[in-house]
TORFI-289597 format. One line per field, with one value per residue: residue number from 1; x, y, z of N, C-alpha, C in turn. Coordinates in Angstrom, 2 decimals. Example, Ala and Ser with C-alpha at 12.3 -4.5 7.8 and 13.67 -1.06 7.14 Angstrom:
TORFI-289597
pos <- (1;2)
n.px <- (13.19;12.85)
n.py <- (-5.69;-2.25)
n.pz <- (7.80;7.08)
ca.px <- (12.30;13.67)
ca.py <- (-4.50;-1.06)
ca.pz <- (7.80;7.14)
c.px <- (13.20;12.90)
c.py <- (-3.30;0.03)
c.pz <- (7.80;7.87)
This chain:
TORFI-289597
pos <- (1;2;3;4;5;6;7;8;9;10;11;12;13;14;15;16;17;18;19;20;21;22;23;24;25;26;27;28;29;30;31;32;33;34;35;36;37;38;39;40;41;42;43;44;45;46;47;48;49;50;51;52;53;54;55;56;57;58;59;60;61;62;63;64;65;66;67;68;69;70;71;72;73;74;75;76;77;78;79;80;81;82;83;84;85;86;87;88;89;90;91;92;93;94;95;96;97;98;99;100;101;102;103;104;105;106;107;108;109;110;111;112;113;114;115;116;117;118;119;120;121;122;123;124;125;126;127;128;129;130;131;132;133;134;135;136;137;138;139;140;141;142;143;144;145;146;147;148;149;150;151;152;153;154;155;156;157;158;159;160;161;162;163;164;165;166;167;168;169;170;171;172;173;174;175;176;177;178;179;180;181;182;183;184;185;186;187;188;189;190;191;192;193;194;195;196;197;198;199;200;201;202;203;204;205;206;207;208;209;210;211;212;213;214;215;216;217;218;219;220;221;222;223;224;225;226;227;228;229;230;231;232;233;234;235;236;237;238;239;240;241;242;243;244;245;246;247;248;249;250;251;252;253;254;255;256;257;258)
n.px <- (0.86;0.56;1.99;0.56;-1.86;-5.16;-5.00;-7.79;-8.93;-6.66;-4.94;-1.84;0.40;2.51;5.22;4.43;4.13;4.69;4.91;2.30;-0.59;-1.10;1.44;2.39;3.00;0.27;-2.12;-4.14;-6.91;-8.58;-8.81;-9.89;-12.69;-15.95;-16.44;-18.53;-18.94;-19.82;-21.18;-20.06;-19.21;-19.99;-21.16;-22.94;-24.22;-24.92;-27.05;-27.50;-26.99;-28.79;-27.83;-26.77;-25.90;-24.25;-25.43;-25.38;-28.40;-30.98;-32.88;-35.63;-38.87;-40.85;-41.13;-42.55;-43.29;-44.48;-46.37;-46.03;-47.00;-48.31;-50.76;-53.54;-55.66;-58.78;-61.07;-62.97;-62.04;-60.92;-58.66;-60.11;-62.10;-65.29;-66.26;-69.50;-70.80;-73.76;-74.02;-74.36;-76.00;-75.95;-78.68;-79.87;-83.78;-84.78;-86.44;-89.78;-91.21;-92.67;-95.44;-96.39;-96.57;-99.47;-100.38;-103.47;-106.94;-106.68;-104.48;-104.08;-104.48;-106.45;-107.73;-105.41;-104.45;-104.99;-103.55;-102.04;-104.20;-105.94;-105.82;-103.58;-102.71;-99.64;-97.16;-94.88;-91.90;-89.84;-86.71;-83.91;-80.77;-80.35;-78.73;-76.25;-76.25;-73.97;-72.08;-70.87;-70.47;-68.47;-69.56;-68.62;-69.04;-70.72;-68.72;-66.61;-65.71;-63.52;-63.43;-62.48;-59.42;-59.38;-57.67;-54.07;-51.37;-52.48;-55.09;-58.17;-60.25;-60.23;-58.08;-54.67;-52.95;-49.24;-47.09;-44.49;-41.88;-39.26;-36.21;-33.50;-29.84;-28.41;-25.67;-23.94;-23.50;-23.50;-22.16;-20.32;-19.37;-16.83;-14.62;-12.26;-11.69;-10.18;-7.92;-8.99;-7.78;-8.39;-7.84;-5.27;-3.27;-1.81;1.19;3.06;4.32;6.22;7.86;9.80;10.55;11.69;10.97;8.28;7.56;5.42;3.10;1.34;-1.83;-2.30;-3.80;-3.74;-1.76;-1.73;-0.01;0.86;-1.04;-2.55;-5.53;-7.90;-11.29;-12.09;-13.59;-15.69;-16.05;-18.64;-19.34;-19.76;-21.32;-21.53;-23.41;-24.35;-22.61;-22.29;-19.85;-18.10;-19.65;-22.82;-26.06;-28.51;-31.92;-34.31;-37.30;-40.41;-42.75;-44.58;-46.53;-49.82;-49.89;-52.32;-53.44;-54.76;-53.45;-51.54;-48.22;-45.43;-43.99;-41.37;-38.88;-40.37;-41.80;-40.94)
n.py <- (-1.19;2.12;5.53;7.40;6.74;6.67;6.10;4.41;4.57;3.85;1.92;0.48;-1.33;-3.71;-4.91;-8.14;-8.95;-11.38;-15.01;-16.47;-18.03;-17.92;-17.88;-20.28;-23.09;-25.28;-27.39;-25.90;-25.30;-26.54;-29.97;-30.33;-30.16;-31.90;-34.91;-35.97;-38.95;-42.16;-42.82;-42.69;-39.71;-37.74;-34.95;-32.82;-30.57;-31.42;-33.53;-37.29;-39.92;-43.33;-46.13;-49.08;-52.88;-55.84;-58.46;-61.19;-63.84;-64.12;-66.44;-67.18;-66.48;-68.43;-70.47;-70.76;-73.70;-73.81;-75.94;-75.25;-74.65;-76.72;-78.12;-78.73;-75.66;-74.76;-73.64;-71.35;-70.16;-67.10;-64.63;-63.14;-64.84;-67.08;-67.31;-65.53;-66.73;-69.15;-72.51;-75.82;-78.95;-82.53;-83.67;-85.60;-85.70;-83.66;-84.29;-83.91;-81.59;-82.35;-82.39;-80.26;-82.02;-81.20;-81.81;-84.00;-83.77;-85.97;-86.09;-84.72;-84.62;-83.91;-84.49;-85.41;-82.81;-81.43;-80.41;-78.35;-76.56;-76.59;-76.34;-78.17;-80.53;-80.34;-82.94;-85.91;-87.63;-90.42;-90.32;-90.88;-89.34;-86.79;-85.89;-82.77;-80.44;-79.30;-81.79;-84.31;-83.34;-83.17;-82.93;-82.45;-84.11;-84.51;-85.82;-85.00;-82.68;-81.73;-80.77;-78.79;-80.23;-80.75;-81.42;-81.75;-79.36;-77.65;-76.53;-74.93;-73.33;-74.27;-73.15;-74.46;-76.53;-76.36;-78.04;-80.94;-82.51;-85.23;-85.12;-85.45;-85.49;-82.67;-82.15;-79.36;-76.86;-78.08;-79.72;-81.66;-80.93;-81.13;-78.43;-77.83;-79.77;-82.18;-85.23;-88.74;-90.90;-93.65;-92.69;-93.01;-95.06;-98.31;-99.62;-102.34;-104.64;-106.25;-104.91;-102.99;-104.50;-108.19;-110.42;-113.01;-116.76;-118.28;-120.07;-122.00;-123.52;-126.31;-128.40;-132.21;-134.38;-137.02;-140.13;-141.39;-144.31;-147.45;-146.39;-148.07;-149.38;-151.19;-154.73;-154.40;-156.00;-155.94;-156.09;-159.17;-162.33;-164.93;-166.59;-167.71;-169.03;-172.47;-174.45;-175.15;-176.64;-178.64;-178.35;-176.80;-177.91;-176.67;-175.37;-174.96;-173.13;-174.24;-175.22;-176.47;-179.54;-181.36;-184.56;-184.95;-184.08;-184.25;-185.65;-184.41;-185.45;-186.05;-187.36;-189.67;-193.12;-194.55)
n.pz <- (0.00;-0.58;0.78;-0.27;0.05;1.96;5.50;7.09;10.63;13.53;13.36;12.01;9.64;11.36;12.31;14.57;17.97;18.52;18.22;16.18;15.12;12.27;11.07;11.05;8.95;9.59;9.49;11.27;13.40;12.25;12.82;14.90;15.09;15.78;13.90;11.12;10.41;11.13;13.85;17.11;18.66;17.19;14.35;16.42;15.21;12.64;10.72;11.16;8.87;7.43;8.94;8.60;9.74;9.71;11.07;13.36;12.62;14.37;16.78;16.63;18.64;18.74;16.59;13.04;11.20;8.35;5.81;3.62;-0.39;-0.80;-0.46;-1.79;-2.26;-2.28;-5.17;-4.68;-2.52;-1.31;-0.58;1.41;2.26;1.93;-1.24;-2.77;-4.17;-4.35;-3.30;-3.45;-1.95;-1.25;0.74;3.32;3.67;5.85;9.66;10.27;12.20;15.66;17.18;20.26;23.06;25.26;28.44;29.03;30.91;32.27;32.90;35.58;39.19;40.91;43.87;45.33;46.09;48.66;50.79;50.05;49.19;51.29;54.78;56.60;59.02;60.92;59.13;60.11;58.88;59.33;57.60;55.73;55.94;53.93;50.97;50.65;48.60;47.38;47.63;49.80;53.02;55.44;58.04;61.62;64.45;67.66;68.94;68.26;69.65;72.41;75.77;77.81;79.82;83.16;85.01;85.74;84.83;82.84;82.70;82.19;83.34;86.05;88.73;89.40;90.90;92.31;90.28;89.90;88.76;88.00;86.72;85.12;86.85;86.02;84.00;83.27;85.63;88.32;91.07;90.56;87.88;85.82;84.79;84.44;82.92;83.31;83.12;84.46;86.72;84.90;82.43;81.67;80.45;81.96;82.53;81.55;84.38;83.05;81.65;82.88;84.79;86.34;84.16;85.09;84.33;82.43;81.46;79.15;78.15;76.30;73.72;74.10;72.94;71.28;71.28;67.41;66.05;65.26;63.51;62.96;63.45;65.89;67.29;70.47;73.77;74.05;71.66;70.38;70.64;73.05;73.75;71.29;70.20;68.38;67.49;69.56;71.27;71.52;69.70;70.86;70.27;68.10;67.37;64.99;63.58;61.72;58.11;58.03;55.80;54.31;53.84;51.42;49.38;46.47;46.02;44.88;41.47;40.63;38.72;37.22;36.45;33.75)
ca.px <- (0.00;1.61;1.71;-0.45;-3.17;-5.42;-5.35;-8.86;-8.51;-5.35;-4.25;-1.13;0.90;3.15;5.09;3.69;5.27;4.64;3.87;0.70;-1.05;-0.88;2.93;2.88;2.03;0.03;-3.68;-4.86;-7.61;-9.96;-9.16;-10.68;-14.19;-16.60;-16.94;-19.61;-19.21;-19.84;-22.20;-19.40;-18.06;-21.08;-21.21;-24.52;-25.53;-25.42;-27.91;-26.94;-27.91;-29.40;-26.70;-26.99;-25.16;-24.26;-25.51;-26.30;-29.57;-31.46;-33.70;-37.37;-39.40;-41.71;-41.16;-43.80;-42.74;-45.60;-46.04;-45.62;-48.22;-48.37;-52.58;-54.66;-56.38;-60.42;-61.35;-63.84;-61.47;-60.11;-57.44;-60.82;-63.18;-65.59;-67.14;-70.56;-71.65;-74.46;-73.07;-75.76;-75.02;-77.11;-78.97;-81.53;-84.64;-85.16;-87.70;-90.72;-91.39;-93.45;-96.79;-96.47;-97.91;-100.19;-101.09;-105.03;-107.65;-106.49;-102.83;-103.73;-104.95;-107.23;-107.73;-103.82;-104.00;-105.53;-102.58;-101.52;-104.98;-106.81;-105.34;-103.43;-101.88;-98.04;-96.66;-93.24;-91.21;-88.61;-86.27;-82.45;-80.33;-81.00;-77.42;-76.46;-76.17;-71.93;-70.90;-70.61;-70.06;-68.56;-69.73;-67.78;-70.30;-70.26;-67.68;-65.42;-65.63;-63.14;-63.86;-61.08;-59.13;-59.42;-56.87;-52.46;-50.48;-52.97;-56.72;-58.56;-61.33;-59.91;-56.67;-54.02;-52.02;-48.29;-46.43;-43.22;-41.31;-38.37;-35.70;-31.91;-28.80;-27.57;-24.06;-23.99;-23.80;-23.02;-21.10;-19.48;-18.85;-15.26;-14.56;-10.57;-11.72;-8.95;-8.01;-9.12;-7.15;-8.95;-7.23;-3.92;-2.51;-1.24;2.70;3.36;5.37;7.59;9.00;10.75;10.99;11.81;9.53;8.05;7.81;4.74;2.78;0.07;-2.95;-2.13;-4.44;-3.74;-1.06;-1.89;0.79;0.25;-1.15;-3.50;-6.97;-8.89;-11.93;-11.98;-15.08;-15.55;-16.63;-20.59;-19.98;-19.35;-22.64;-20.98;-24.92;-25.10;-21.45;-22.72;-18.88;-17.55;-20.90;-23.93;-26.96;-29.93;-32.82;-35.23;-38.55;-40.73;-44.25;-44.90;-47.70;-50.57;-50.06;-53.38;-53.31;-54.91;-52.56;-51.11;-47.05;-44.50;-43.23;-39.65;-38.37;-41.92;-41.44;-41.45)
ca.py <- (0.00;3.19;6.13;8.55;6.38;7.38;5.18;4.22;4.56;4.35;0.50;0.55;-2.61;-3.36;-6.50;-8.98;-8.85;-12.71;-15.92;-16.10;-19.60;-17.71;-17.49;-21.63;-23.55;-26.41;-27.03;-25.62;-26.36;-27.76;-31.09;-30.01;-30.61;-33.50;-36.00;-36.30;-40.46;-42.94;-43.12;-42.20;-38.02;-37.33;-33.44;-32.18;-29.87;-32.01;-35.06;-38.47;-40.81;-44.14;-46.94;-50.63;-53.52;-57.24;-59.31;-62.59;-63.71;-64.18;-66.81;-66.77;-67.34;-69.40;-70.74;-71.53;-74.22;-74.42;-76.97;-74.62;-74.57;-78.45;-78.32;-77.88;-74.76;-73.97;-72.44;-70.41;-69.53;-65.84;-63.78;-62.37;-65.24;-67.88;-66.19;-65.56;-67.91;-70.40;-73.86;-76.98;-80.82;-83.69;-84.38;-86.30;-84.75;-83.11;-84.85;-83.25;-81.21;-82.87;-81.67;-80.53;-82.72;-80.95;-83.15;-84.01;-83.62;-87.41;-86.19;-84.19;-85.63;-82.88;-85.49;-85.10;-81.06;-81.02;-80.09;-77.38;-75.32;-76.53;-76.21;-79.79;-80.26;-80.97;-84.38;-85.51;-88.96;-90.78;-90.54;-90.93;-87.91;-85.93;-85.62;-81.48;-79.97;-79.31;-82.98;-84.80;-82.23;-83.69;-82.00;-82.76;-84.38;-83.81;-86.47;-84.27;-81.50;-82.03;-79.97;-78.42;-80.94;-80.26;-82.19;-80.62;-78.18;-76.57;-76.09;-73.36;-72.68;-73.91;-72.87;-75.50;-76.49;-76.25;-79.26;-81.29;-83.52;-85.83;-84.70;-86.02;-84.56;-81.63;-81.83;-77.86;-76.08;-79.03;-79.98;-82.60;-80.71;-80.84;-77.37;-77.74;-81.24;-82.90;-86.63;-89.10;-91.78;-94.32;-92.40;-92.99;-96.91;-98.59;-99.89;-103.59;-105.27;-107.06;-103.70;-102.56;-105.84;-109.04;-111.72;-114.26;-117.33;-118.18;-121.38;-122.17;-124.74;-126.64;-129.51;-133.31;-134.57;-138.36;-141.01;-141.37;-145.37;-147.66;-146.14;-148.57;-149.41;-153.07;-154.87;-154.40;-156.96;-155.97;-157.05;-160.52;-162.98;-166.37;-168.07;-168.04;-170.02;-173.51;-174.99;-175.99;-177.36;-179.26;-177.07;-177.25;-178.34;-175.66;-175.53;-173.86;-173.25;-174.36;-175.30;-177.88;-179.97;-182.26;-185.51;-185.73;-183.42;-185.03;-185.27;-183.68;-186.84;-185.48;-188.64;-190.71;-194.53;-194.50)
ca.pz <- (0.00;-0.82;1.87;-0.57;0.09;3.44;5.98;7.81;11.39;14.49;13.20;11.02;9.61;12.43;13.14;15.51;18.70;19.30;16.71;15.69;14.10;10.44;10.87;10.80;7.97;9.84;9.02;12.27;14.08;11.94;13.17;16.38;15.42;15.89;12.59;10.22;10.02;12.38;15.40;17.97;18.40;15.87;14.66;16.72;14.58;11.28;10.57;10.58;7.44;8.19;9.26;8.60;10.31;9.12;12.29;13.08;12.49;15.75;16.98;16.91;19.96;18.10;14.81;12.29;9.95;7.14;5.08;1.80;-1.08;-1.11;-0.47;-2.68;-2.06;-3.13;-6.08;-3.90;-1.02;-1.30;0.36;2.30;2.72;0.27;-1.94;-2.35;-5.27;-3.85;-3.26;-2.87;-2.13;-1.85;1.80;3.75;3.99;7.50;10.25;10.87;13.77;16.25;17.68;21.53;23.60;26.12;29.37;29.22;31.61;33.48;33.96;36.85;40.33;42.15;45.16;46.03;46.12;49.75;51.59;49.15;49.42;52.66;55.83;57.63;60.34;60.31;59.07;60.27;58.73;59.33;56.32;55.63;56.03;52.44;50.22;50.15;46.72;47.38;48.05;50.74;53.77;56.33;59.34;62.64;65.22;68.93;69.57;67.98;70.57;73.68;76.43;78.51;80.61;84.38;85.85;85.09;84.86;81.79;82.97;81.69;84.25;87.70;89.17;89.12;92.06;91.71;89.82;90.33;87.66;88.57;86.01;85.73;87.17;84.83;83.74;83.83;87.25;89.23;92.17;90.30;87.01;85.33;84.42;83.60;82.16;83.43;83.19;85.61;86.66;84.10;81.35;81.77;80.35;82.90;82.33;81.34;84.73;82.62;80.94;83.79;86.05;85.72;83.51;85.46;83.48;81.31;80.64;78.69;77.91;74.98;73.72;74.42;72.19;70.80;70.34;66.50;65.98;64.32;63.43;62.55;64.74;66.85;68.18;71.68;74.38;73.56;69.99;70.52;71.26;73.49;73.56;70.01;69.44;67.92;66.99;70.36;72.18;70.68;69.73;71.24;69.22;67.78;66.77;64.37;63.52;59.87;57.73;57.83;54.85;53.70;53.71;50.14;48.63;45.47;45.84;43.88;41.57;39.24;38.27;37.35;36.00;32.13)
c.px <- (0.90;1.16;0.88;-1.91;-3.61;-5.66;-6.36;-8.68;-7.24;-4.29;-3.20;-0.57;2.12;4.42;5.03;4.66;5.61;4.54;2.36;1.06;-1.17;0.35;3.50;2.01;1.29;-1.18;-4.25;-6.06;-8.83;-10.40;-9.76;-12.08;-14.96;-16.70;-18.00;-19.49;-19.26;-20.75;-21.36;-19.11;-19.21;-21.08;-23.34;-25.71;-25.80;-26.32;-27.05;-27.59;-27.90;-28.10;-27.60;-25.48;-24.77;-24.08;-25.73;-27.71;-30.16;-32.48;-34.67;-38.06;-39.94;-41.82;-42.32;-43.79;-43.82;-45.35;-45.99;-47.08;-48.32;-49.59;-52.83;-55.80;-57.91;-60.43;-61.94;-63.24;-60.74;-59.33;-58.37;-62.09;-63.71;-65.96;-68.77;-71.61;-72.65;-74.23;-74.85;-75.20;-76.70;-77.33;-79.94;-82.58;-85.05;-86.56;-88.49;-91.05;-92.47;-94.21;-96.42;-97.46;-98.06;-100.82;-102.99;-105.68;-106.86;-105.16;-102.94;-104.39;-105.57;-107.45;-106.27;-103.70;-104.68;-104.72;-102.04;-102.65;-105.75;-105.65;-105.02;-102.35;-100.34;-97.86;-95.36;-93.36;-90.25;-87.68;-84.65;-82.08;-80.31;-79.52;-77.45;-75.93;-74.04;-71.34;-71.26;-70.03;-69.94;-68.57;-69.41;-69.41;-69.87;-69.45;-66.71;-64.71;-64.82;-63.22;-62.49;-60.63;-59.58;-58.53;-55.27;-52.61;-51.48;-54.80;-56.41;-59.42;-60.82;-58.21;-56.00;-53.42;-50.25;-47.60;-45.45;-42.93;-40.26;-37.50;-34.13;-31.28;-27.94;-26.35;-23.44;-24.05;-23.90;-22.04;-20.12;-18.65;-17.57;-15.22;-13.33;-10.88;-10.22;-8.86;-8.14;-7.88;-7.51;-8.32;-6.03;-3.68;-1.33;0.72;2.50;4.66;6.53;8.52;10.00;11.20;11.73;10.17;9.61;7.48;6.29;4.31;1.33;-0.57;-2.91;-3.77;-3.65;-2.86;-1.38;-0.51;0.25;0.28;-1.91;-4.69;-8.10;-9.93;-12.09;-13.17;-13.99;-15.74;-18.23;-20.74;-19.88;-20.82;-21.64;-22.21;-24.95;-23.62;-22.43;-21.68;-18.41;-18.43;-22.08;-25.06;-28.11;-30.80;-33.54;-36.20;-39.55;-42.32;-44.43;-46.19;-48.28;-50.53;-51.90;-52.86;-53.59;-54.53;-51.52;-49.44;-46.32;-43.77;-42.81;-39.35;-39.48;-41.07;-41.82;-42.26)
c.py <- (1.24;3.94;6.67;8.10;6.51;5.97;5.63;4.14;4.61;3.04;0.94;-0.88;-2.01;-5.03;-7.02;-9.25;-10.37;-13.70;-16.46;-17.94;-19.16;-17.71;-19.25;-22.41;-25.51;-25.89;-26.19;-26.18;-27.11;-29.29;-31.35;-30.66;-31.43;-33.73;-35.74;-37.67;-40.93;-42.57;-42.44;-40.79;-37.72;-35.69;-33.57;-31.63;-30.26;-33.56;-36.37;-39.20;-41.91;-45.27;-48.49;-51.28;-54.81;-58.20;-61.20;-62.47;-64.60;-65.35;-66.67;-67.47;-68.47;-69.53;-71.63;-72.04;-74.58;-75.29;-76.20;-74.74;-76.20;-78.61;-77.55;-76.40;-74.39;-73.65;-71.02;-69.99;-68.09;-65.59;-63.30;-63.66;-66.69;-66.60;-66.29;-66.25;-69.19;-71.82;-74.63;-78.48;-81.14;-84.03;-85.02;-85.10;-84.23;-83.95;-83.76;-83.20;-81.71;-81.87;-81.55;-81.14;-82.13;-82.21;-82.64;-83.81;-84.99;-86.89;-85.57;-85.35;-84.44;-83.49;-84.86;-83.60;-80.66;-80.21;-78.83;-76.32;-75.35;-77.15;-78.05;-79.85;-80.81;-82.56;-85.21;-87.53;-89.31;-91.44;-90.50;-89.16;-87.53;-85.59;-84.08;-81.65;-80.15;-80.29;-83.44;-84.03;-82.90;-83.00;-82.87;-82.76;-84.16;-84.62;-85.80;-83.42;-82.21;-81.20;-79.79;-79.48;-80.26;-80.57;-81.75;-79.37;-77.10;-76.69;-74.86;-72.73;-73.01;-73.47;-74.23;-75.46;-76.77;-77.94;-79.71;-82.40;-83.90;-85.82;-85.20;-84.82;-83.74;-82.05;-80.23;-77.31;-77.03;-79.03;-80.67;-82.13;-80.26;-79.26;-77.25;-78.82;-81.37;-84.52;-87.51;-90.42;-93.05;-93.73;-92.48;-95.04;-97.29;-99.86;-101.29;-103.44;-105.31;-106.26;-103.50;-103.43;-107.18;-109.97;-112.47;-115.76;-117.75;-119.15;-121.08;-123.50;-124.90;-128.05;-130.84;-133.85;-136.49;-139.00;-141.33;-143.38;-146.09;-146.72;-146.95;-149.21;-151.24;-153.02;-154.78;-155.76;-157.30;-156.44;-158.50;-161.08;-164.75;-167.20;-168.22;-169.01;-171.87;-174.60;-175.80;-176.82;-177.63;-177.93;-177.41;-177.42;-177.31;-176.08;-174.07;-174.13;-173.41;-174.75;-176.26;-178.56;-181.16;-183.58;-186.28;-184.68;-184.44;-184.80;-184.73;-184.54;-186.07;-186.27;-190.02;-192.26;-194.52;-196.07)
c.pz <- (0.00;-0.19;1.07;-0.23;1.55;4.19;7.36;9.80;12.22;13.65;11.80;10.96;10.93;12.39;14.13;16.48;19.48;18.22;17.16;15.01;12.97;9.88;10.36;9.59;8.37;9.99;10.46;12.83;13.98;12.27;14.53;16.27;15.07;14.32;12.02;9.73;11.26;13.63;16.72;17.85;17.13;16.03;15.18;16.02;13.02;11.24;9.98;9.45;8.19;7.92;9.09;9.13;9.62;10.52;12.04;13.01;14.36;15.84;17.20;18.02;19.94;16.73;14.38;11.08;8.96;6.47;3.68;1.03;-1.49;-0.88;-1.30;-2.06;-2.89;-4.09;-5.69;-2.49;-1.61;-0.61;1.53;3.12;1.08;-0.35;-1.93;-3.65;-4.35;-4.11;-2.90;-2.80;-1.33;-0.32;1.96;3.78;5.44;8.25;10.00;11.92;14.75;16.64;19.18;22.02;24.66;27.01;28.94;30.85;33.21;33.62;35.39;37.57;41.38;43.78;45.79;46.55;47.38;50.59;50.92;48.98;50.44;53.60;56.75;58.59;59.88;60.27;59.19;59.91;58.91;58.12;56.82;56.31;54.13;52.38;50.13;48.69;46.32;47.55;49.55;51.75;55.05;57.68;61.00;63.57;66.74;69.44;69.31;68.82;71.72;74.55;77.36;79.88;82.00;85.28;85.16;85.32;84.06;82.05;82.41;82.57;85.66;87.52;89.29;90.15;91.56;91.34;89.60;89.15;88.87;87.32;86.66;85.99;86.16;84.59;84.10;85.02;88.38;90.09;91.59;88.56;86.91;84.69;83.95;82.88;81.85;83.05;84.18;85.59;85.36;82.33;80.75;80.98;81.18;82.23;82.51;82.74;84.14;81.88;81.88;85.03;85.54;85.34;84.11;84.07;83.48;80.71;80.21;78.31;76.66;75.26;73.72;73.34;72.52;70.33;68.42;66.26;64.84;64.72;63.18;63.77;64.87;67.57;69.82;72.62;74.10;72.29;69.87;71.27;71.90;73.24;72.10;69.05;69.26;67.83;67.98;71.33;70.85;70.95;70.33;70.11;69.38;67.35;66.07;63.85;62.18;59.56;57.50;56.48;54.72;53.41;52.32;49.16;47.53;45.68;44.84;43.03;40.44;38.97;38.49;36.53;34.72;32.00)
């Protein structure tokens, strides 16, 4: 600018008595401010565009596996309904409606209706007990009821006189309770003699020791019969009860006279 020209106000060129961010050649601080991509550090005051992902695919709570167009479908079924063409098929012919039957003159019984418009005295029977409508109701009978004991420790209407148990000797708060729980004599193992003395000597009960001999077993005196020896004395004569033969019994003849 050349001096002839007027200058606008006090400000003249000057140089800068410090550096300045126009003095460096680095972008400054545009990288300061928030993005325009991505979901994270988003600029505020500009609109995001719409974002898609590549996920898995998710399970369905309830899946509904059709069977596909494998049925035949209607001619007359729509997307909305049948339609409204008149359809006819082939039936029985319907009964005919019966006539009500009105009771006659003989169904009633005017005789019976005494008690229902002239005055009778009460009539009482002896019938079962009558089933209620709810079931079987089992209603608690007066055996059920117990009436307050009278006799212990737990009446309800008289006063009770005072009552004594016979209960064992505590362990707790005793005369005799161990409190250092010490050892009594019975706890101690008493010292083997023969450790520290001399061994007295030491027999024992054996069983019966057998010469080893014959085994085989020998009659005794009881097995032997002397009355029944025959060899060195004559025998006495015996007798025996046999059978009556017949006198006209034919003999036995084996060697007959040719």
């Amino acid at each position: 600018m050349s001096s002839a020209e007027a200058w606008v106000g006090t400000w003249r060129p000057h140089k800068p008595r410090g550096p300045i961010a126009a003095l460096y050649g680095s972008p400054g601080p545009k990288y300061a401010l928030p993005g325009l991509t991505g979901i994270t550090c988003h600029d505020p005051t500009k609109n995001k565009a719409p974002m898609f992902s590549f996920g898995t695919r998710h399970d369905q709570a309830s899946s509904n596996f059709s069977p596909g167009p494998r049925y035949l479908v209607p001619s007359n079924i729509t997307r909305v309904g049948r339609d409204g063409t008149p359809a006819f098929s082939l039936c029985s012919r319907p009964k005919d409606p019966g006539m009500f039957q009105v009771p006659g003159p003989g169904h009633y019984s005017p005789e019976s209706s005494g008690k229902s418009i002239l005055r009778s005295s009460p009539a009482y029977s002896l019938a079962g007990r009558s089933k209620e409508e709810g079931g079987n109701s089992q209603m608690p009978g007066p055996a059920s009821y117990t009436l307050p004991s009278m006799l212990g420790p737990k009446t309800v209407v008289t006063s009770t006189a005072p009552t004594y148990s016979l209960y064992g000797r505590s362990k707790n708060g005793s005369f005799h309770e161990d409190l250092k729980k010490t050892p009594g004599p019975a706890a101690y193992r008493v010292v083997d003699p023969c450790i520290y003395r001399l061994k007295p000597p030491q027999f024992s009960m054996t069983g019966r020791n057998f010469t080893p001999g014959e085994t085989t077993k020998k009659p005794g005196p009881g097995a032997h019969f002397p009355e029944r020896v025959t060899f060195t004395r004559a025998k006495a004569p015996s007798f025996s009860f046999g059978l009556r033969h017949s006198e006209y019994t034919t003999p036995l003849i084996v060697d007959g006279a040719e």
